[in-house]
C-alpha positions as CSV (number, residue, x, y, z in Angstrom):
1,X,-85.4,-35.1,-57.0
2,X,-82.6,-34.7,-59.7
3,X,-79.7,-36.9,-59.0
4,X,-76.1,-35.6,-59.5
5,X,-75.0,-35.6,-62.6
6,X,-71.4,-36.5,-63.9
7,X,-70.7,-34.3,-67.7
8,X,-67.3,-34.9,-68.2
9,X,-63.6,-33.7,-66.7
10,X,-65.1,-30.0,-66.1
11,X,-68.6,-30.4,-65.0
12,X,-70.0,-32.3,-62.0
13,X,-72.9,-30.6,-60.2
14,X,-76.0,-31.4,-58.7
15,X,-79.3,-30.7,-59.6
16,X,-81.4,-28.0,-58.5
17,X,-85.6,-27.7,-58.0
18,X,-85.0,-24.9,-60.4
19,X,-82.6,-23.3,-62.4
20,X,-83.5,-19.7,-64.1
21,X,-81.6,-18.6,-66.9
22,X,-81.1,-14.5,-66.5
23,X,-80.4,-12.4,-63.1
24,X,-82.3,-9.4,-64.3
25,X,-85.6,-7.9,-62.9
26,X,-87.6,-11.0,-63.5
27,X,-85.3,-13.9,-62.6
28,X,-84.4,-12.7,-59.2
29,X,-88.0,-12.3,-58.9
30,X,-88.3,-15.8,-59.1
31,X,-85.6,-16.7,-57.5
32,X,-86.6,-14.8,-54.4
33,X,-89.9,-16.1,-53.9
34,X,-88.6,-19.9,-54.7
35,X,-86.2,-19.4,-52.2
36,X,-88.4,-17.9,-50.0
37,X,-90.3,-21.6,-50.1
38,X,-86.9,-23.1,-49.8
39,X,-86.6,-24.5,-53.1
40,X,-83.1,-25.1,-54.7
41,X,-82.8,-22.5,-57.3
42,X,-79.9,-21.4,-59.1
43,X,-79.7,-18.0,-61.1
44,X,-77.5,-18.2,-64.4
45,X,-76.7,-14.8,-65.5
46,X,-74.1,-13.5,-68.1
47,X,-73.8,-10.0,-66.3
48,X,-75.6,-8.0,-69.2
49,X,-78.2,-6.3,-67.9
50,X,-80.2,-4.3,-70.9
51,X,-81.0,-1.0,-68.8
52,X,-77.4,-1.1,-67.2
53,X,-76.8,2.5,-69.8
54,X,-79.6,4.1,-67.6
55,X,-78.8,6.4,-64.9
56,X,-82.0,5.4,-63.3
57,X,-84.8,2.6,-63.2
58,X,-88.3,4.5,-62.8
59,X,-91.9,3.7,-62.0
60,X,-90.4,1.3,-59.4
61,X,-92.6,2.2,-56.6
62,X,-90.7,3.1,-53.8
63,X,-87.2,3.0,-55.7
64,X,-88.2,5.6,-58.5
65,X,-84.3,6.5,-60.3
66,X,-82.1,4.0,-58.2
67,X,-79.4,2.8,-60.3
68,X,-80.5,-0.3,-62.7
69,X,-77.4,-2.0,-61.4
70,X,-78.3,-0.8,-57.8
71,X,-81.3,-2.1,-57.9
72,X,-79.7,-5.7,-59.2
73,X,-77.2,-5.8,-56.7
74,X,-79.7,-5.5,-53.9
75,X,-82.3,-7.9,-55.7
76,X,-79.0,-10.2,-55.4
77,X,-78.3,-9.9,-52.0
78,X,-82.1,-10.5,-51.5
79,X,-82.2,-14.1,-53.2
80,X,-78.8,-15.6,-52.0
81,X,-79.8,-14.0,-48.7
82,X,-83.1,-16.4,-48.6
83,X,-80.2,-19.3,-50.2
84,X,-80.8,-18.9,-53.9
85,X,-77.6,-19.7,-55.5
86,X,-76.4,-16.9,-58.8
87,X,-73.9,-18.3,-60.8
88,X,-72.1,-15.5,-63.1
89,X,-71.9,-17.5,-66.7
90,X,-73.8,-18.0,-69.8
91,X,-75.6,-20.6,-71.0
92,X,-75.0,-22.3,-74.3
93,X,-77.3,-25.5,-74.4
94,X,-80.1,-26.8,-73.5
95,X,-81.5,-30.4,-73.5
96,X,-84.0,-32.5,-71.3
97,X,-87.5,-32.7,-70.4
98,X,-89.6,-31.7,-67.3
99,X,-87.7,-33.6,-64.2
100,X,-84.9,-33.8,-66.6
101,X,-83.2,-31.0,-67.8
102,X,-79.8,-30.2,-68.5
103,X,-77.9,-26.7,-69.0
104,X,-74.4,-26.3,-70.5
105,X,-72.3,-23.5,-69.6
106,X,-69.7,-21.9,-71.1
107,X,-67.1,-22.5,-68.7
108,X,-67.9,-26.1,-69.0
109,X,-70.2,-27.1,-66.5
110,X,-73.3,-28.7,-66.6
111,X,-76.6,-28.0,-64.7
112,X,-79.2,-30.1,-63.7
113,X,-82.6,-28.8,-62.9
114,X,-86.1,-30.2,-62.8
115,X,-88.0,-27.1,-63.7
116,X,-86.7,-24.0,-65.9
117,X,-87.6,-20.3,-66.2
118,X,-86.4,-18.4,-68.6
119,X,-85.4,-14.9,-68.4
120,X,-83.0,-14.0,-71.1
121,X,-84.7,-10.8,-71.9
122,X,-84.1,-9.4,-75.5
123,X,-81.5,-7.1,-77.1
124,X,-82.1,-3.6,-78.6
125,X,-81.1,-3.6,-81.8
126,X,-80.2,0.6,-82.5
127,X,-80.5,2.2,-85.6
128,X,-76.7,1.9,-87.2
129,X,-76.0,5.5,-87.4
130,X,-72.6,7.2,-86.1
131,X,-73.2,8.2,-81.8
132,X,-76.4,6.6,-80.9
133,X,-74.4,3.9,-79.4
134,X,-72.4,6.0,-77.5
135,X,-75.7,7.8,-76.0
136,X,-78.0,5.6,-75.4
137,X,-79.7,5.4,-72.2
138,X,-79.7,8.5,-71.1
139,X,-79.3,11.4,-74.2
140,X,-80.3,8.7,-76.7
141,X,-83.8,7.3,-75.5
142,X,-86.9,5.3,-76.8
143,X,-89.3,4.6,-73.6
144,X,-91.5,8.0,-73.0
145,X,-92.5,6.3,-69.5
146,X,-88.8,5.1,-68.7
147,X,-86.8,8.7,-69.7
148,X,-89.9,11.0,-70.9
149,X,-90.3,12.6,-67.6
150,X,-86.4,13.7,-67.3
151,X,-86.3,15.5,-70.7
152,X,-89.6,17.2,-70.2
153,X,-90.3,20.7,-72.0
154,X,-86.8,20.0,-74.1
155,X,-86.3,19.8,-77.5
156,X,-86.8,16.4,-78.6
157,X,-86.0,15.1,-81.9
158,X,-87.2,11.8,-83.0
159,X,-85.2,10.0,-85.7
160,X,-88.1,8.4,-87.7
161,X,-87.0,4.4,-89.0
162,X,-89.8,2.8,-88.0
163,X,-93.3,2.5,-87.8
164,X,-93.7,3.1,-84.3
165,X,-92.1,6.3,-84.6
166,X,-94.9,8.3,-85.1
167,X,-96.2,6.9,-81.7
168,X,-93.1,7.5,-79.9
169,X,-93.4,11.0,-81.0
170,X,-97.0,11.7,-80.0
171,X,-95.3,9.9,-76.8
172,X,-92.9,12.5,-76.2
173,X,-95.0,15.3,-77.2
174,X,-97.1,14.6,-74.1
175,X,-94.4,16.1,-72.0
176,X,-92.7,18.8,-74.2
177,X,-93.8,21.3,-77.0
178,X,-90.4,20.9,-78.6
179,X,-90.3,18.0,-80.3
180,X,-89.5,17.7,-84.0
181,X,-89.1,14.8,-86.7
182,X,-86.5,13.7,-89.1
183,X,-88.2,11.4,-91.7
184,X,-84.7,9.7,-92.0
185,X,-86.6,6.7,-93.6
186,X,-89.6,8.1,-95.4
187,X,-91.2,4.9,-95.0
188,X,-91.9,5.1,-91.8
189,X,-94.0,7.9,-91.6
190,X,-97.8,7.4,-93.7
191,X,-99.9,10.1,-94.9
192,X,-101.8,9.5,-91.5
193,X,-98.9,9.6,-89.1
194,X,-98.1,12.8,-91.1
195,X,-101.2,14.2,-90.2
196,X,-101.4,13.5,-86.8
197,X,-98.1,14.6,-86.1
198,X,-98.8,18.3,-87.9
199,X,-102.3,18.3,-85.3
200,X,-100.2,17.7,-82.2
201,X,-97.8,20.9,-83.3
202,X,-94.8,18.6,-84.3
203,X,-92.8,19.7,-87.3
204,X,-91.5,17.0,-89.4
205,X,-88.3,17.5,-91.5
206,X,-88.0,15.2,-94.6
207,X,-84.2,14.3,-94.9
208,X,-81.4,11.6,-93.8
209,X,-79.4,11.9,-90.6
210,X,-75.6,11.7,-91.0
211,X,-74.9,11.3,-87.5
212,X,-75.9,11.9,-83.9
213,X,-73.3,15.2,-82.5
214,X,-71.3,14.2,-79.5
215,X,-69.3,16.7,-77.6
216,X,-67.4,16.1,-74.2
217,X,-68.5,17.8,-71.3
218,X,-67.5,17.7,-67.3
219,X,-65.5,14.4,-68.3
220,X,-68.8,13.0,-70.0
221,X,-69.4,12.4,-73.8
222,X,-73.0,14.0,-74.4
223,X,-75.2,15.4,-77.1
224,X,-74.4,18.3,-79.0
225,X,-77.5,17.7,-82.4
226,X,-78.1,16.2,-84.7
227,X,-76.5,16.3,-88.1
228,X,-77.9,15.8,-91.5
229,X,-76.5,14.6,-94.9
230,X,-76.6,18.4,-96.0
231,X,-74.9,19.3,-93.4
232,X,-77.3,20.8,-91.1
233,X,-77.5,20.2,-87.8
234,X,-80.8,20.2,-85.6
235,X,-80.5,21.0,-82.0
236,X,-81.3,18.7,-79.4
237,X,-81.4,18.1,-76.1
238,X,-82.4,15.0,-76.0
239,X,-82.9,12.4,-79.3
240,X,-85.2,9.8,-79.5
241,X,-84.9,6.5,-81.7
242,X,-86.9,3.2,-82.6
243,X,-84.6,0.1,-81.7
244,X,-85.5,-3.6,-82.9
245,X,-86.1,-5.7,-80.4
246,X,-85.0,-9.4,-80.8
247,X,-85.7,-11.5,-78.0
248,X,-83.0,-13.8,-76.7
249,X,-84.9,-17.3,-77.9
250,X,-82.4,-19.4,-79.1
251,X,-82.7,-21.9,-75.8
252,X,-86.3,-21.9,-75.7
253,X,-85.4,-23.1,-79.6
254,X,-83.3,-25.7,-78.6
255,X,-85.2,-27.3,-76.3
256,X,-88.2,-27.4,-78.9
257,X,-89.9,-24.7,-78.5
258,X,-91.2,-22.0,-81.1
259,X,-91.4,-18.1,-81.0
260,X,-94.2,-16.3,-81.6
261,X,-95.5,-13.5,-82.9
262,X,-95.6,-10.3,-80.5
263,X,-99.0,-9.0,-79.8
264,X,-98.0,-5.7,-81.0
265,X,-96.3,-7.1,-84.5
266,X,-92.3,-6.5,-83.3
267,X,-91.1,-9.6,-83.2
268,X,-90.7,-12.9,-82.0
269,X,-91.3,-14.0,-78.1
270,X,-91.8,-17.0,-76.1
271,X,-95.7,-17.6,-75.6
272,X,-97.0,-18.5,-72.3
273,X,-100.1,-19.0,-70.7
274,X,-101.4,-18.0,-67.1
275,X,-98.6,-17.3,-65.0
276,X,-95.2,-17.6,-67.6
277,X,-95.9,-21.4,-68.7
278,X,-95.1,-22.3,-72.0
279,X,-95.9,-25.2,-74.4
280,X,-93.2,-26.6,-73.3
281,X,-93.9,-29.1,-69.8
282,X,-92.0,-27.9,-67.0
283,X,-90.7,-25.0,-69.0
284,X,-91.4,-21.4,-68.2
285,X,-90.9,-17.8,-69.7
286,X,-90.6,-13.9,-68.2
287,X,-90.1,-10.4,-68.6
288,X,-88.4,-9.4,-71.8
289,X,-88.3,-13.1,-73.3
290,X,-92.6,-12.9,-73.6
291,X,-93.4,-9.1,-73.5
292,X,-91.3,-6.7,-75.7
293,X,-92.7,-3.5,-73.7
294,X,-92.5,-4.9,-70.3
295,X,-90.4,-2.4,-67.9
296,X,-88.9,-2.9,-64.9
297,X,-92.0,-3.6,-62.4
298,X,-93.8,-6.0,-64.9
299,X,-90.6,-8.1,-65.4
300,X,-90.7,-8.3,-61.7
301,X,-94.1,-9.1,-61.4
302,X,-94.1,-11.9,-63.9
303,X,-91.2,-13.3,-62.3
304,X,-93.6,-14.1,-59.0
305,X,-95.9,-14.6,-61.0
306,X,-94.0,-18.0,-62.6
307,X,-91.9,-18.4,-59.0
308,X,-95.0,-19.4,-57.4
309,X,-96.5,-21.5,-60.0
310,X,-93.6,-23.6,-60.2
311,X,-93.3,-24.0,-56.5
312,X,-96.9,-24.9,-56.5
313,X,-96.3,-27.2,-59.9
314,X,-93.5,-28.9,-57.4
315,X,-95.2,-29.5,-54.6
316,X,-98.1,-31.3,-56.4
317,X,-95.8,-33.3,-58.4
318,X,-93.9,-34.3,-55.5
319,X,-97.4,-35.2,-53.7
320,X,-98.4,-37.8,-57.0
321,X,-94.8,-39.4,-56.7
322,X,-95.2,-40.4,-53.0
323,X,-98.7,-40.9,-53.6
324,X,-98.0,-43.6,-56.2
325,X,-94.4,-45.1,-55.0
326,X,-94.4,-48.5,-53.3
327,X,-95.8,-49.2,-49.5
């Protein structure tokens, strides 16, 4: 085991089986089931859950539309209750090697671990135009499976910046026969997109977007269109967008690692192999850090998934060192 560690006037801790970095769906996954094999895990977690805008987390059987941060808070109480430890700070280094690894904090402290996960998730980047912000999550939308079903047989717009807006669109016009198109950046939409879109019965309206309409009502900022550079504005109910996604990499970078390229061309992730293990020994990656379009249940899944091949990774490693130490 890791031996305490002494960093300097603000940090003394001791080390830990397993330290995860990120307390969403994925790292308290892990956490649960390594402290369900009564591993010492600790849980890092900056408090900035990506779904936290959504008034509900869905296709989580059994839980279908709890509260994101519902379902957090009870995922909490579920590790510490099996003695997982959750720590609410960030992360700002990393350094070591399997057995060895160190994590700085922010508030100073140091944490010593002999196996990591990492589940830092990504950010959604939004397209920079005036009340997307403001509505995203829940009038503002880009997930068909995560929101779709809640703005079915609406009218839909779909604010067209990327190339996966066409397929958002087709997406969303599985559940309504409103939907409509603003080729805000003609690029985005080829002559085949264009064609598939006119066969499916969605009009598409060449010109830019000055801003998303906002309008307050029952105490609540909501939609209220969408409003063109000429000045006219497209109804909505409900608007749909293409964010970038940029996955939160920078400590898998520091401890040596290298992103990838996403399967589906949108980025940069962490690569792993069976189970969330990366190139890196003693080094593992879930959820949102190694697949873009993972939702809530995956991330969950792929946190067990790693959880229990670290434990097993432990228990081997821990059988070779007695196995080899001095009679």
């Amino acid at each position: 085991m890791t031996t305490p560690v002494t960093t300097g006037k603000n940090s003394t801790t001791s080390g830990y089986d397993v330290a995860i970095v990120g307390g969403g769906a994925a790292g308290l996954s892990a956490a649960t089931i390594l402290a369900r094999s009564l591993r010492k895990v600790v849980v890092i977690d900056a408090g900035q859950p990506r779904n936290a805008p959504a008034a509900g987390a869905h296709n989580v059987l059994g839980q279908d539309g709890t509260s994101p941060l519902d379902l957090l808070a009870r995922g909490r109480a579920e590790a510490t209750g099996y003695g997982a430890e959750i720590r609410s700070d960030t992360v700002v280094d990393a350094a070591g090697a399997i057995d060895d690894f160190t994590l700085r904090l922010s508030s100073g402290e140091v944490v010593a671990a002999r196996r990591l996960i990492l589940a830092t998730g990504l950010v959604d980047e939004l397209p920079d135009l005036p009340g997307v912000a403001g509505l995203w999550g829940h009038d503002v939308l880009h997930c068909p499976y995560c929101h779709g079903y809640e703005v079915r047989g609406t009218r839909i717009v779909q604010i067209a910046t990327s190339p996966m807006s066409a397929h958002q669109a087709l997406m969303f016009r599985q559940l309504s026969e409103h939907v409509t198109v603003i080729a805000h950046d003609p690029a985005a939409l080829s002559a085949d997109d264009r064609e598939h879109l006119a066969a499916t019965g969605i009009d598409v309206v060449d010109a830019r977007v000055e801003r998303v309409r906002t309008r307050e009502r029952d105490g609540a900022t909501r939609l209220d269109g969408v409003r063109l550079t000429d000045g006219t504005v497209v109804e909505a109910d409900a608007v749909v967008v293409s964010p970038r996604f940029v996955v939160r990499g920078e400590l898998y970078e520091r401890l040596g690692g290298s992103l990838v390229d996403d399967p589906m061309g949108m980025g940069g992730v962490v690569g792993t192999g069976p189970m969330g293990e990366t190139e890196l020994p003693g080094v593992w990656a879930v959820g949102n850090t190694t697949t873009m379009n993972a939702m809530v249940t995956v991330a969950m899944g792929e946190g067990v998934s790693a959880g229990a091949a670290v434990n097993a990774g432990l228990v081997m490693a821990d059988l070779h060192a007695k196995a080899s130490a001095p009679a």
